[in-house]
TIRO-944480 format. One record per residue (C-alpha): residue number from 1; residue in three letters; x, y, z. Coordinates in nm, 4 decimals, decimal comma. Layout:
N
+------+------+----------+----------+----------+
: resi : resn :        u :        v :        w :
+------+------+----------+----------+----------+
:  NUM :  ala :        X :        Y :        Z :
...
+------+------+----------+----------+----------+
This chain:
376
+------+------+----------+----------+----------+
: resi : resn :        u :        v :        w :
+------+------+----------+----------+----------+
:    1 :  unk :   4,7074 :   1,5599 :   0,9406 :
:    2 :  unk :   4,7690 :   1,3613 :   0,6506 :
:    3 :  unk :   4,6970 :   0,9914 :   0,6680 :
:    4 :  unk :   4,9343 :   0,7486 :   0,5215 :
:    5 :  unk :   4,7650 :   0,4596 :   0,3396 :
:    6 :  unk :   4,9143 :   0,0856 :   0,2346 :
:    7 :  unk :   4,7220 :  -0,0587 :  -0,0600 :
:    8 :  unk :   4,7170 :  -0,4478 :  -0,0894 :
:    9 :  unk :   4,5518 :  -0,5855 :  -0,3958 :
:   10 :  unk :   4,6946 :  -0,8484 :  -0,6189 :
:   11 :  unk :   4,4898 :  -0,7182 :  -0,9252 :
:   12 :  unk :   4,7245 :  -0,4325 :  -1,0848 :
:   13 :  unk :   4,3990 :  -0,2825 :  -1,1877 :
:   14 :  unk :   4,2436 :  -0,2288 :  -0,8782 :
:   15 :  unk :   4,5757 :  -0,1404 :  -0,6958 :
:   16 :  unk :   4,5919 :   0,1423 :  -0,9507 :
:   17 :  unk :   4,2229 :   0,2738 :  -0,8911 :
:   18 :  unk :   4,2166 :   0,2041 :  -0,5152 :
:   19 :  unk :   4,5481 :   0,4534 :  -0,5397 :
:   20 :  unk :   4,4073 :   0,7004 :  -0,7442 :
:   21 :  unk :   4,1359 :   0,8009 :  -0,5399 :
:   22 :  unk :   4,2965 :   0,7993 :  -0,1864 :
:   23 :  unk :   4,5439 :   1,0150 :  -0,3705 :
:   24 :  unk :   4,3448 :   1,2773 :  -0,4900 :
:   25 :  unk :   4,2138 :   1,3693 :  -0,1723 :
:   26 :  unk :   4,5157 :   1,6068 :  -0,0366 :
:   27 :  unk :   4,4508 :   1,4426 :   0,3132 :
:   28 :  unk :   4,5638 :   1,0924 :   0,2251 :
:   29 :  unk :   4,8893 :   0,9978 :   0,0992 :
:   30 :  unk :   4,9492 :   0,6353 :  -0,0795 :
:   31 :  unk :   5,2800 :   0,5814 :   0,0405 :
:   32 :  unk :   5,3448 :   0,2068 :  -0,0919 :
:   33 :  unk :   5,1317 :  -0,0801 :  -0,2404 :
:   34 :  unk :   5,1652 :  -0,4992 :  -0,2295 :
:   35 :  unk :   5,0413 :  -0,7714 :  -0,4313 :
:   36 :  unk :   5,0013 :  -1,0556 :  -0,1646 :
:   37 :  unk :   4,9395 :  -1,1014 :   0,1758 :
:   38 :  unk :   5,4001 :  -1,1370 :   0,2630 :
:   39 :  unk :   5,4265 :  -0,8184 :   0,0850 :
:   40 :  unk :   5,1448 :  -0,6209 :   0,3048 :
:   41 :  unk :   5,3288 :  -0,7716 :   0,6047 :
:   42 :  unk :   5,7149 :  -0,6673 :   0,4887 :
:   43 :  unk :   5,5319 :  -0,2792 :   0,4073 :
:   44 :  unk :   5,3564 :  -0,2744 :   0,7372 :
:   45 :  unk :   5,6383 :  -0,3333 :   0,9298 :
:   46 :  unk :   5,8843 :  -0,0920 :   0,6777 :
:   47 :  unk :   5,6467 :   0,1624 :   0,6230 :
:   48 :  unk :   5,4292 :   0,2148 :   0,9328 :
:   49 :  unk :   5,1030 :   0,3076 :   0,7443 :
:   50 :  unk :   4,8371 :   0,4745 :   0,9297 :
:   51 :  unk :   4,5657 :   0,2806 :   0,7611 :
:   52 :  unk :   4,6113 :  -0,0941 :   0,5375 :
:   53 :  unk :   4,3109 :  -0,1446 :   0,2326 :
:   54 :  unk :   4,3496 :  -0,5163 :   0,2137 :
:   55 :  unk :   4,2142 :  -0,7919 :  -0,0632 :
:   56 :  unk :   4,1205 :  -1,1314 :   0,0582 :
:   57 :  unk :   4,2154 :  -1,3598 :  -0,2160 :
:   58 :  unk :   4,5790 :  -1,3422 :  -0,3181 :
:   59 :  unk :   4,8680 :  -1,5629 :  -0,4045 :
:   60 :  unk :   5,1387 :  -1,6686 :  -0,1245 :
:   61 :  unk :   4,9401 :  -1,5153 :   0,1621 :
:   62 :  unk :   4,5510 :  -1,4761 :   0,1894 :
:   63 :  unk :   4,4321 :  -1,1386 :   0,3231 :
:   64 :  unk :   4,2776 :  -1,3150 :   0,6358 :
:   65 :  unk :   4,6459 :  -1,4329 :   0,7395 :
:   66 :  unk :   4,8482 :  -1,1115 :   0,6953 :
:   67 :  unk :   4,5753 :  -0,9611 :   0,9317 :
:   68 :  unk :   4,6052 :  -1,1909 :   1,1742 :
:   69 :  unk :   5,0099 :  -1,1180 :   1,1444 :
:   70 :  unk :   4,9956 :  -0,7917 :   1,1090 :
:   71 :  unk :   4,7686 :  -0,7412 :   1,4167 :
:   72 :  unk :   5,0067 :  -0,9354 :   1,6136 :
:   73 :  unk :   5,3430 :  -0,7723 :   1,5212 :
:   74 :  unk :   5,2737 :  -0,4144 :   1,4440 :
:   75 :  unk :   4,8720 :  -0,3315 :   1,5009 :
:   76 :  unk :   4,7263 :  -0,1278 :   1,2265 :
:   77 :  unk :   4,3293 :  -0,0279 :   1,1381 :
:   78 :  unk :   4,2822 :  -0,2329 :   0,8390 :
:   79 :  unk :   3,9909 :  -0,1998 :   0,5808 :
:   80 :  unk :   3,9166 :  -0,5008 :   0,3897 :
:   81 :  unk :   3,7774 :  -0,5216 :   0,0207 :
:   82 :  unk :   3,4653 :  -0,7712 :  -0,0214 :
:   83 :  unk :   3,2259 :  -0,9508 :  -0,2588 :
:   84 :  unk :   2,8632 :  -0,9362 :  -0,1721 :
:   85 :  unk :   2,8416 :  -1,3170 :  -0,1622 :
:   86 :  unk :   2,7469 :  -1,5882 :   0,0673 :
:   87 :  unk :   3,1031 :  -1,6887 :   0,0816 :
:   88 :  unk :   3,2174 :  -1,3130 :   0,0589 :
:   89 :  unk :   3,0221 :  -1,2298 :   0,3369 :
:   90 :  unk :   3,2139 :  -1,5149 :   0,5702 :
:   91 :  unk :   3,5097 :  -1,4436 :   0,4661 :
:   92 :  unk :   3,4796 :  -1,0396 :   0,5444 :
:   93 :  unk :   3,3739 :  -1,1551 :   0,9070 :
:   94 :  unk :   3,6629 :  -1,3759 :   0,8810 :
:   95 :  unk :   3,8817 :  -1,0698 :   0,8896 :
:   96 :  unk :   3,7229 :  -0,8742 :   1,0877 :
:   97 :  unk :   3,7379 :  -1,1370 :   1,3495 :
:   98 :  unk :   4,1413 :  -1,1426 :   1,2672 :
:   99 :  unk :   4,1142 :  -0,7745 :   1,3393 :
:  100 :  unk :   4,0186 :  -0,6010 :   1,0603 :
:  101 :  unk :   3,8279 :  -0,2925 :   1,1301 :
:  102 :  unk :   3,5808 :  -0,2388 :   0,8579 :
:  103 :  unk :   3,4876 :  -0,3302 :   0,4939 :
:  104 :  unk :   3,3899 :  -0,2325 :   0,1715 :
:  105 :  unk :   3,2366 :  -0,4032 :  -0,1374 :
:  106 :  unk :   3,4499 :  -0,4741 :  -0,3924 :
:  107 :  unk :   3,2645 :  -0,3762 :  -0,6857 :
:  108 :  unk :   3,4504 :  -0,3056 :  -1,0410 :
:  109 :  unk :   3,1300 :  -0,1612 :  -1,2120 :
:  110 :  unk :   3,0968 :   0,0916 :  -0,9347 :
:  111 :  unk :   3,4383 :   0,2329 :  -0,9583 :
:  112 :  unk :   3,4135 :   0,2493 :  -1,2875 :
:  113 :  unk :   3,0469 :   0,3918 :  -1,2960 :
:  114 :  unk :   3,0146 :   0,5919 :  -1,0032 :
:  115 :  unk :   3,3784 :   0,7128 :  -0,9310 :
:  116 :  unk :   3,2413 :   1,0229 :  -0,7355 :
:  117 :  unk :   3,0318 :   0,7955 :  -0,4924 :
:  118 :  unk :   3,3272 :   0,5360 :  -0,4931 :
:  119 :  unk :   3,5804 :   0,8222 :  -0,3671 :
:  120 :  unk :   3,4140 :   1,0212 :  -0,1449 :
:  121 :  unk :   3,2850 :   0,6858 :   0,0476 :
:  122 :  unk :   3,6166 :   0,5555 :  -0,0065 :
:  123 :  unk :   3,8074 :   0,7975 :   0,1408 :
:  124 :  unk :   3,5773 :   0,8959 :   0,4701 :
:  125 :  unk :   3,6044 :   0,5078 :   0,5711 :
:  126 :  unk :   4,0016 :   0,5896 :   0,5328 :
:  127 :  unk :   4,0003 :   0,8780 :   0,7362 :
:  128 :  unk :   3,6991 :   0,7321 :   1,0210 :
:  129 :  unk :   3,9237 :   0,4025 :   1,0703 :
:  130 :  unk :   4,2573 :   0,5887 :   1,0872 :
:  131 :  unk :   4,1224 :   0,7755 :   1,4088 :
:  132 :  unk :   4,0132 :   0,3894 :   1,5138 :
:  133 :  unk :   4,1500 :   0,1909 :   1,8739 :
:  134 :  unk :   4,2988 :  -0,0536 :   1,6272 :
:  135 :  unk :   4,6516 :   0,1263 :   1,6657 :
:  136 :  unk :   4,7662 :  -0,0145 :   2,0336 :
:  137 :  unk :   5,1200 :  -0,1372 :   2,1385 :
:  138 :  unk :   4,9140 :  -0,3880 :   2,3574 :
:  139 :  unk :   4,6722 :  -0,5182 :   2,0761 :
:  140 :  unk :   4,6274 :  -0,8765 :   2,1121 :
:  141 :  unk :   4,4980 :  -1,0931 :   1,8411 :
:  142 :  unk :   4,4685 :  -1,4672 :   1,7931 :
:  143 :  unk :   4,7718 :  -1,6985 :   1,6781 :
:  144 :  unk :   4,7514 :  -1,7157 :   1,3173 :
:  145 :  unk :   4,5361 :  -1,9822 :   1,2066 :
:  146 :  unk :   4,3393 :  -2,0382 :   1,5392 :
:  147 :  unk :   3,9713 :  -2,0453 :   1,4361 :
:  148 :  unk :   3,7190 :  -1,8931 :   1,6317 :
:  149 :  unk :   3,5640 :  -2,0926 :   1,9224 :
:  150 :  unk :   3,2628 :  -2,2558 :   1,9161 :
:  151 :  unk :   2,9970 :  -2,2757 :   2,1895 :
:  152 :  unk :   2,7518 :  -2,5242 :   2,2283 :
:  153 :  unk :   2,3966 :  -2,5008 :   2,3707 :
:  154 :  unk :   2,3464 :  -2,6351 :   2,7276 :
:  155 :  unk :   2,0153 :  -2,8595 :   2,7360 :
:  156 :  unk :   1,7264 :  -2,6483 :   2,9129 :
:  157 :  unk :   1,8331 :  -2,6072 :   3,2690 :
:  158 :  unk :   1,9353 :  -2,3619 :   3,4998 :
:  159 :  unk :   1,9731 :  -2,0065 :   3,4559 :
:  160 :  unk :   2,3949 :  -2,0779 :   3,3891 :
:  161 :  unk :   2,5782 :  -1,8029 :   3,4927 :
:  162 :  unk :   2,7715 :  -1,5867 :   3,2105 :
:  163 :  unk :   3,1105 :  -1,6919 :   3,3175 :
:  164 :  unk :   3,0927 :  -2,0031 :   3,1663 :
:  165 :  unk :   3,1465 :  -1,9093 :   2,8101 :
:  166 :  unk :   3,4898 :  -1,8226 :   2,7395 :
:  167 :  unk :   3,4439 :  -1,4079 :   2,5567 :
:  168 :  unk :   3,6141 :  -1,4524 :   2,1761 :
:  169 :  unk :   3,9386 :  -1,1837 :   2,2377 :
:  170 :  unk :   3,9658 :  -1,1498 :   1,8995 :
:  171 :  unk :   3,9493 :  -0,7772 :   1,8145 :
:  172 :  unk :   3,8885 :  -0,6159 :   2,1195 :
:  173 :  unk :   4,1375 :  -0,3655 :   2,2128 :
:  174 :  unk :   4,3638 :  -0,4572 :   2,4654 :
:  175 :  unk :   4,2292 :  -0,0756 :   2,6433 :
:  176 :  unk :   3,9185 :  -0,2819 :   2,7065 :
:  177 :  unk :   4,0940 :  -0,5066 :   2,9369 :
:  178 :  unk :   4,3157 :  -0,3003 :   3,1162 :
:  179 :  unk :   4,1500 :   0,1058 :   3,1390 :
:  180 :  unk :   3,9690 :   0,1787 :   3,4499 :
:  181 :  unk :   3,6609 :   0,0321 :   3,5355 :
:  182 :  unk :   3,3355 :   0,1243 :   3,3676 :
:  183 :  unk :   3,2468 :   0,4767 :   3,5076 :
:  184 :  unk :   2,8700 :   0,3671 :   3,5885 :
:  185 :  unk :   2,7574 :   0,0994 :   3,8767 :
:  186 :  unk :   2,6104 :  -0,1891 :   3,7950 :
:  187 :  unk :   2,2682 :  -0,2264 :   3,6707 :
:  188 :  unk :   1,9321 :  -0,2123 :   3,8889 :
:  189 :  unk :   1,6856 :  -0,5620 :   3,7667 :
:  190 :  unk :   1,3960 :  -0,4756 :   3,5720 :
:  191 :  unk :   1,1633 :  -0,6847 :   3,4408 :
:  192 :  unk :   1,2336 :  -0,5628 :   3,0777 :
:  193 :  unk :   1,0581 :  -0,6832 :   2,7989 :
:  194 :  unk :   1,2724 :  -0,6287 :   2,5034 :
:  195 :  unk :   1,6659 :  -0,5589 :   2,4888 :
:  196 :  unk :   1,7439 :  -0,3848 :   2,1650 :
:  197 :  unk :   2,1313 :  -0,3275 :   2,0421 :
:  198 :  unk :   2,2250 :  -0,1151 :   1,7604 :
:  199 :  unk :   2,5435 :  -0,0619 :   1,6288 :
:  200 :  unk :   2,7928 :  -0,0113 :   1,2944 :
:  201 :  unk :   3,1874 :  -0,0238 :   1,2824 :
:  202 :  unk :   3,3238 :  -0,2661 :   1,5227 :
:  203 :  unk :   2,9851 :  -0,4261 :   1,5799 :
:  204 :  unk :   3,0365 :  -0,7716 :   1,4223 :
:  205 :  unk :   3,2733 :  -0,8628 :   1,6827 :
:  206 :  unk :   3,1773 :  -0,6654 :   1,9497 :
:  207 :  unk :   2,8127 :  -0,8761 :   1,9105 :
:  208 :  unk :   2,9554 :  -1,1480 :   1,9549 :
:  209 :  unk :   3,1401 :  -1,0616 :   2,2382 :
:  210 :  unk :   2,8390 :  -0,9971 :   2,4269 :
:  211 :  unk :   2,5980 :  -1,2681 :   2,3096 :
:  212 :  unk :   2,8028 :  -1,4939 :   2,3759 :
:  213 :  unk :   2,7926 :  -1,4302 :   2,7386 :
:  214 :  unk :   2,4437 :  -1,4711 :   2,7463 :
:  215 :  unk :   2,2715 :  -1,8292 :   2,8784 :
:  216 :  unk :   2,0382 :  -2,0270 :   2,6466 :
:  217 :  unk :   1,7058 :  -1,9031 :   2,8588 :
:  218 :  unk :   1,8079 :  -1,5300 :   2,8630 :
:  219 :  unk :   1,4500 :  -1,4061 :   2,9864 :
:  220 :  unk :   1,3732 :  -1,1452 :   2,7439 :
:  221 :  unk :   1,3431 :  -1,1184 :   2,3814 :
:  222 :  unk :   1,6466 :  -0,9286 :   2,2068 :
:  223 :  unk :   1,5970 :  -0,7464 :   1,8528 :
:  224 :  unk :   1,9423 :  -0,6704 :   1,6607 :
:  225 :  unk :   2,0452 :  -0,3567 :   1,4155 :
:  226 :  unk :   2,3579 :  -0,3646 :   1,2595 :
:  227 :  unk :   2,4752 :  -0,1753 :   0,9574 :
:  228 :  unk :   2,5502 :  -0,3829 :   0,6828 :
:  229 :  unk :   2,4675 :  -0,4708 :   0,3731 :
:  230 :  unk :   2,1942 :  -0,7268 :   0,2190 :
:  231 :  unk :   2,4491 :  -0,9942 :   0,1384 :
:  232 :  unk :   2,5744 :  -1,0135 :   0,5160 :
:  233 :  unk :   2,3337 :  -1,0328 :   0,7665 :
:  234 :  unk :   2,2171 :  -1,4004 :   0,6606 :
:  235 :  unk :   2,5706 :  -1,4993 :   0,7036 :
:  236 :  unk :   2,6443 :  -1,3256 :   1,0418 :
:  237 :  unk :   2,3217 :  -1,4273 :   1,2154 :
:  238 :  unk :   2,4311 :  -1,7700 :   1,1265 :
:  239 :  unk :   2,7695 :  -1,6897 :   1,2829 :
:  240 :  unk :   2,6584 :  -1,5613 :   1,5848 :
:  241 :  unk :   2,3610 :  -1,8638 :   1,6189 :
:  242 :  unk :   2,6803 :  -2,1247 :   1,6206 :
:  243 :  unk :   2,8426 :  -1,9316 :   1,8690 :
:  244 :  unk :   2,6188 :  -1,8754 :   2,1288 :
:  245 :  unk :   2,3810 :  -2,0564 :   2,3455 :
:  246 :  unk :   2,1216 :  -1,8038 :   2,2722 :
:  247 :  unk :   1,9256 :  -1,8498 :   1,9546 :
:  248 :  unk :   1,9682 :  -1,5685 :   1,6646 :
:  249 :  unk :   1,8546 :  -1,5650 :   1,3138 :
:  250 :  unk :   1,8387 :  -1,3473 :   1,0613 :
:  251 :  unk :   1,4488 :  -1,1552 :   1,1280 :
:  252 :  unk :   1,1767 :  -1,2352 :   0,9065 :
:  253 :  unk :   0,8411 :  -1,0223 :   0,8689 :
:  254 :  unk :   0,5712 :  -1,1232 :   1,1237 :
:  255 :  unk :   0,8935 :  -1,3287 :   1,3543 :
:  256 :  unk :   0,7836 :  -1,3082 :   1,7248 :
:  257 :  unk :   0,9891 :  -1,2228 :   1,9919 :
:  258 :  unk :   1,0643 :  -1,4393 :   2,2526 :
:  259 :  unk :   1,3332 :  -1,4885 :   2,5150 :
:  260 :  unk :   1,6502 :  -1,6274 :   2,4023 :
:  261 :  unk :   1,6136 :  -1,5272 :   2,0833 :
:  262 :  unk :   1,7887 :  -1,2845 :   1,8825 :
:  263 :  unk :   1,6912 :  -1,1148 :   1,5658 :
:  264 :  unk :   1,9107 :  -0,9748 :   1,3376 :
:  265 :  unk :   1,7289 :  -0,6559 :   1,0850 :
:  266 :  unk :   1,8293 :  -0,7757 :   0,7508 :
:  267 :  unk :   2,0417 :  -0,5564 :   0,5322 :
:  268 :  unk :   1,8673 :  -0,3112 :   0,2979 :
:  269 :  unk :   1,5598 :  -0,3020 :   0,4947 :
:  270 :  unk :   1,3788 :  -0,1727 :   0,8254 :
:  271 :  unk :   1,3029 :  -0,3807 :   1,1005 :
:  272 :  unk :   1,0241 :  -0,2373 :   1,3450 :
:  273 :  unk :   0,8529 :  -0,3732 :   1,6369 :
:  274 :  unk :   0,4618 :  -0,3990 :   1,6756 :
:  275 :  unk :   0,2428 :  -0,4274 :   2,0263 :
:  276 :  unk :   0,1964 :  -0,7436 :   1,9884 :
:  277 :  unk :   0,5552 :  -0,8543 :   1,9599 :
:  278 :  unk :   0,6183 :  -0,9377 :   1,6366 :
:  279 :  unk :   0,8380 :  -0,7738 :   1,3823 :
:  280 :  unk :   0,7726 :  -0,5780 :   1,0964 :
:  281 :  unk :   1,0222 :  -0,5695 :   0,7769 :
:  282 :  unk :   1,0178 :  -0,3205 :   0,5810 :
:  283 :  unk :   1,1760 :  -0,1959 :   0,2472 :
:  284 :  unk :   1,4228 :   0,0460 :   0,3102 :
:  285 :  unk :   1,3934 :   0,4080 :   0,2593 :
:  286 :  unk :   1,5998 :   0,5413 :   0,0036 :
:  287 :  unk :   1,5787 :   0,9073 :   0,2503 :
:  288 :  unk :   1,7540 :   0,7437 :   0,4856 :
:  289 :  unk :   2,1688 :   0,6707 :   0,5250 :
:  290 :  unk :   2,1013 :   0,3393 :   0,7026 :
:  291 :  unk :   1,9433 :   0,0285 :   0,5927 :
:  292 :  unk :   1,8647 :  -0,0811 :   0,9127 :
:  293 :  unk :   1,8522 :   0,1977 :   1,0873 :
:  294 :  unk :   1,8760 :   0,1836 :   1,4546 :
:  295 :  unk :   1,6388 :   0,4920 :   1,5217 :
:  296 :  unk :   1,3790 :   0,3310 :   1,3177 :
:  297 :  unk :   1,3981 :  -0,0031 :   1,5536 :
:  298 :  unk :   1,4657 :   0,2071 :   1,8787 :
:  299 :  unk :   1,1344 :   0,4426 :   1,7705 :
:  300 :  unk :   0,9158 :   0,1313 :   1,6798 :
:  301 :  unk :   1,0510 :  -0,0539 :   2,0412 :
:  302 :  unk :   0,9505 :   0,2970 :   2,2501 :
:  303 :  unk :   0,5850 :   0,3282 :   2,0973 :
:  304 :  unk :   0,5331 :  -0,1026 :   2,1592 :
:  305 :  unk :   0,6752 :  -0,0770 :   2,4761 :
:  306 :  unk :   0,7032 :   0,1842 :   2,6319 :
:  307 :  unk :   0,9207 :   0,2095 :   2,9862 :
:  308 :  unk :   1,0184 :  -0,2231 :   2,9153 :
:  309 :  unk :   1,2953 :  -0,1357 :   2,6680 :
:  310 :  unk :   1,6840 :  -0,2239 :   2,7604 :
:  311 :  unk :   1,8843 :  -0,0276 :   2,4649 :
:  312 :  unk :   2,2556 :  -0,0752 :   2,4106 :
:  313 :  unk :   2,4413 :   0,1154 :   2,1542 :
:  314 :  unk :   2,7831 :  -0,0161 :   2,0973 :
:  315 :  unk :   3,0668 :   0,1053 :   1,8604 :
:  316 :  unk :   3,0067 :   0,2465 :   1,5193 :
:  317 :  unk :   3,0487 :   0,5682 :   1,3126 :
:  318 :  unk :   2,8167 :   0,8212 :   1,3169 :
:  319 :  unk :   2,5154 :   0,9222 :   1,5500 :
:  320 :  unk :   2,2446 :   0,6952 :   1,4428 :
:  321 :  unk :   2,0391 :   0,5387 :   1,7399 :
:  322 :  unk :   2,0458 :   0,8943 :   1,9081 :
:  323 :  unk :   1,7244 :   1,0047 :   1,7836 :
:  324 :  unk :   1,5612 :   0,6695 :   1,8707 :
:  325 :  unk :   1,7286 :   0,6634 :   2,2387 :
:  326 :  unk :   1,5360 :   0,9954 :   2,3145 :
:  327 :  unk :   1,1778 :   0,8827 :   2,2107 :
:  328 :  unk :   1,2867 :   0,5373 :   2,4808 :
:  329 :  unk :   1,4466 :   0,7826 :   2,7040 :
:  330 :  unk :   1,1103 :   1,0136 :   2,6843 :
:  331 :  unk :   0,8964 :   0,6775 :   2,7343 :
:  332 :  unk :   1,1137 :   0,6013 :   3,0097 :
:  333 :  unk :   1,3459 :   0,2922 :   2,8658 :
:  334 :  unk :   1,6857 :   0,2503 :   2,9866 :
:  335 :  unk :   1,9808 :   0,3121 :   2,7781 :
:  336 :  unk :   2,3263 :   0,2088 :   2,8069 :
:  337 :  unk :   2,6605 :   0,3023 :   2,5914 :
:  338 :  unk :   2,9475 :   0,1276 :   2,5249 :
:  339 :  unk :   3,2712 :   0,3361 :   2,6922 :
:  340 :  unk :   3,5280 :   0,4672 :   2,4678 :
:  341 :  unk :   3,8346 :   0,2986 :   2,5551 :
:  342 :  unk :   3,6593 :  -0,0576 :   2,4356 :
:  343 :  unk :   3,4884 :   0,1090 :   2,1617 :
:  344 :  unk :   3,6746 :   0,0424 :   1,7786 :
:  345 :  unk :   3,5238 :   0,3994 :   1,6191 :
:  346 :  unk :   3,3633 :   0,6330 :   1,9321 :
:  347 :  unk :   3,1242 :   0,7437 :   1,6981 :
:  348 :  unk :   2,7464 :   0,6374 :   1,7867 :
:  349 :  unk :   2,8152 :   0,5625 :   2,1861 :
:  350 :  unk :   2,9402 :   0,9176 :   2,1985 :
:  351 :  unk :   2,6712 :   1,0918 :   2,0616 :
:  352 :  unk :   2,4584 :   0,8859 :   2,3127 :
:  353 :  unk :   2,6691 :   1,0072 :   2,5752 :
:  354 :  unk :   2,6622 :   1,4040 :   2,4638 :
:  355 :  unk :   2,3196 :   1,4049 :   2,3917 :
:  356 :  unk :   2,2789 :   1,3085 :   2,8175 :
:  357 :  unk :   2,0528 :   1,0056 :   2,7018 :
:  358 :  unk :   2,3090 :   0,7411 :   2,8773 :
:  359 :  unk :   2,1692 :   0,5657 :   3,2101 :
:  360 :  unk :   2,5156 :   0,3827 :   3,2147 :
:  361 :  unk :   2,8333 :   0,3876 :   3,0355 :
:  362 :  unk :   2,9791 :   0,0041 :   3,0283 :
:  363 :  unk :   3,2997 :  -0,1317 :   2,8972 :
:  364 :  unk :   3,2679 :  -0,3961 :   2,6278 :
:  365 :  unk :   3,3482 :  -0,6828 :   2,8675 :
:  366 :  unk :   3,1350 :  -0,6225 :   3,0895 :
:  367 :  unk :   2,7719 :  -0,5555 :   2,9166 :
:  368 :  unk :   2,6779 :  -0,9313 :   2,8638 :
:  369 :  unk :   2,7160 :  -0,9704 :   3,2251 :
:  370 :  unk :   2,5349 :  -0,6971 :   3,2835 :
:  371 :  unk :   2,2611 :  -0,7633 :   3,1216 :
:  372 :  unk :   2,1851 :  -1,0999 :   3,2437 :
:  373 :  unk :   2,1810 :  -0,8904 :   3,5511 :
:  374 :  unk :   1,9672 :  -0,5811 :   3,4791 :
:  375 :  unk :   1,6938 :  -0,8886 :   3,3145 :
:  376 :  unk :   1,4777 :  -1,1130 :   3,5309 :
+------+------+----------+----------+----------+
């Protein structure tokens, strides 16, 4: 099946290249480009593309906005072009909190250096986001121009029940609201001593969908993976610490865990977890496709701790976090997937799932909850 791509890019240049190598792959057909953020929505709506590659900075209409439109009048993955900046990184999580599905540097020198790398990365994200939940008659997405919400700390109190921070709905699919209820019960209490989360496509967002749900004196410490590059991570940890009551920062080597904090592996490195609860960060292994790689933190958490390990993979691409949720599976941790119908790419849940490693198969909505549940 042949996926039908929009290309939105108000450099001619880069409209041209971005064309060129979606349409030498015989599987992915261009069918119409647009130089500003009115155009993209005018195509969208004419055309119908199966998948939009979308700039952020262009005249008339930023990127950001013709998301947030398009996602509202005719839902379509989208796959937005980044710098790996500061300000590039918040913008990209910008649009992915619009609705965007994934992201890609935006790097001239590459395309022109590497055009084999380029291409062949290029066109897999194409083809992995077409097959993405982004493509629902119900999608709902914010009103254009309503910023994300904001939730303030409580001061030290009582253990505040999860219910009273509103979940973000920004790029959830609507199937996560209305499919049938999570196919597992809900969680047995443990006294756990680590919840670790890994995930990749679809992860920004759906982070922050469950951390937010979590009270400022969540008992147990909670360790991060999420694939993304160097620039990023700095930027979303401070995202995510503004937004929930929970603390998270971007980890640090030799950062000790501790209960209602979150640590975020940095981008371009490893982030493993010692006996005696601190983190280790470590340079990132060329060998390996992910940098961090969730089966390096899942291993690390298994040998440090043994049975006292609360894994959650949520949506992303790919099968890593498999490997590492059999060695806490063999030291008898509990893992938990995210279901399919919430997930954006049923990619590293699945293999979870397949492999028979799964205690519990959750819908997106509902694993904050359940984890202030499953914790005392």
């Amino acid at each position: 099946m042949v996926v039908k791509v929009l290309v939105v890019d108000d450099s001619g240049f880069f409209r041209r290249r971005v064309s060129e190598i979606l349409s030498a792959d015989p599987t992915i057909q261009v069918i119409g480009t647009a130089t500003n953020g009115k155009e993209a929505i005018d195509q969208t709506l004419a055309l119908k593309p199966d998948v939009i590659t979308m700039d952020y900075e262009m005249p008339l209409m930023d990127g950001i906005t013709a998301v947030r439109h398009i996602m509202q009048r005719c839902p379509t993955p989208v796959l937005m072009f980044s710098s790996l900046t500061h300000e590039g990184a918040r913008v990209t999580l910008d649009a992915l909190d619009a609705g965007a599905v994934d992201f890609l540097p935006k790097n001239f020198e590459d395309i022109s250096r590497n055009p084999d790398k380029v291409k062949q990365l290029l066109c897999e994200k194409v083809h992995s986001i077409s097959r993405s939940n982004r493509r629902l008659s119900g999608y709902s997405a914010p009103a254009p121009g309503i910023p994300a919400p904001v939730v303030s700390r409580p001061a030290a109190g009582g253990f505040a029940p999860p219910a009273a921070i509103p979940a973000p709905a920004r790029t959830t699919p609507i199937a996560s609201r209305t499919a049938a209820p999570a196919t597992s019960p809900g969680p047995k209490r443990k006294a756990y001593k680590l919840v670790a989360i890994g995930t990749s496509t679809g992860g920004p967002v759906a982070l922050q969908r469950v951390l937010t749900q979590l009270p400022g004196n969540f008992p147990a410490p909670i360790v991060l993976v999420q694939h993304m590059p160097a620039a990023f991570t700095k930027a979303f940890a401070e995202r995510l610490d503004k937004l929930c009551r929970i603390s998270v920062k971007e980890a640090e080597d030799g950062d000790i865990l501790r209960p209602g904090l979150a640590l975020l592996a940095p981008g371009g490195k490893q982030m493993m977890i010692d006996g005696r609860g601190a983190v280790r960060i470590l340079p990132g292994d060329e060998r390996l496709n992910y940098k961090p790689c969730v089966d390096i933190t899942f291993g690390s958490a298994a040998k440090s701790y043994g049975d006292k390990v609360l894994a959650v993979v949520l949506t992303g691409m790919g099968a890593d976090g498999r490997e590492g949720a059999r060695l806490l599976k063999q030291s008898g941790s509990t893992v938990w997937a995210q279901d399919e119908a919430s997930c954006v790419i049923y990619g590293m849940p699945m293999a979870i799932v397949k492999a028979n490693l799964a205690d519990a198969v959750y819908s997106l909505d509902d694993v904050g909850r359940y984890l202030v549940e499953a914790c005392h």
